[in-house]
N, C-alpha and C positions, 0 to 999 in steps of 0.2 A: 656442601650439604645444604646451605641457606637458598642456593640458586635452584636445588632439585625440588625446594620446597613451594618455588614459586612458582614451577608450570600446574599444577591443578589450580592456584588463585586466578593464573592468566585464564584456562578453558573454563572456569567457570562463570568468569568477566564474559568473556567470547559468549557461551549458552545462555547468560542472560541479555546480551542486546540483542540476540537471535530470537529472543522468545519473549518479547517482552508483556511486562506484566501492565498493561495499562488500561482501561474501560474504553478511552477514545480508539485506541486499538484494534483492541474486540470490536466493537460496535461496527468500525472501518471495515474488518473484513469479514463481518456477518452479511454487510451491508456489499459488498464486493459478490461477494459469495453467491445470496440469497435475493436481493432486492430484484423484482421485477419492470422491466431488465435488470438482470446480474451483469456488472459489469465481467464477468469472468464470461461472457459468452463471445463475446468480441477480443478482451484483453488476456494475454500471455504473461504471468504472472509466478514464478515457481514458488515461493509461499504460500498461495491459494492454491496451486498445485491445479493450475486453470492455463487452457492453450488453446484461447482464441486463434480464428482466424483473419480477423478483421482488420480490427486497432493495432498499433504497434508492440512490438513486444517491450514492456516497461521495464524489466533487468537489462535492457539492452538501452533502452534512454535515459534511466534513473530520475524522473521526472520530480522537481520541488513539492512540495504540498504548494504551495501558491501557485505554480502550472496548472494541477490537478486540480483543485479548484475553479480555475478561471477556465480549465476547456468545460469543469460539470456545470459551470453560470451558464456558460456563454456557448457551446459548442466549439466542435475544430473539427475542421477537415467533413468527415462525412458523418460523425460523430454528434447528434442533435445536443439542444442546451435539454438539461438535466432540472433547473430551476423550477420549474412549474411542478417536477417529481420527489425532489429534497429539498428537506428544509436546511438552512442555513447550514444546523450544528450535522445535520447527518453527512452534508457536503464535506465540512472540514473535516469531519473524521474518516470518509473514504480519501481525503486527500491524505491526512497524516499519515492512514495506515500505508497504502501505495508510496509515499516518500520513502518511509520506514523500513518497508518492507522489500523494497530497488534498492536502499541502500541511499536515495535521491537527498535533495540536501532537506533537511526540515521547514 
């Protein structure tokens, strides 16, 4: 009986890292989402529920927040730098969400 009692503690462990409750979060993929560019017009993303053609698909490379960061400084590939368009904290917070959200390492 004590083992039956622990699959609803485990799915709702699982439903909260899926859904997480965090402000840098939110902000990350309002900012995914909404920001002009959205990074969702390029990037494949199934959290944003976003299927770029451009960029790679990010569940498919699970990108760091310190990746994501340093390609929105700096640029990659055909992907211009982002710096002159976010500020610092908006930066980290599209990268935390996009880690978070690929499952990427934090």
């Amino acid at each position: 009986m004590p083992r039956l009692m622990l699959w609803p503690i485990l799915g709702l462990a699982c439903l909260a890292h899926a859904q997480p409750d965090d402000p840098t979060y939110t902000a990350g993929k309002s900012l995914f989402l909404k920001a002009v560019p959205a990074c969702a017009i390029c990037h494949t993303l199934k959290d944003a529920e976003s299927e770029g053609a451009v960029g790679p698909v990010l569940d498919e490379i699970k990108p760091s927040a310190e990746r994501v960061a340093k390609a929105l400084r700096n640029g990659l590939g055909s992907m211009p730098s982002y710096r002159a368009k976010f500020s610092d904290s908006q930066i980290e917070a599209i990268a935390r969400y996009v880690s978070k959200a690929s499952a990427g390492a934090p």
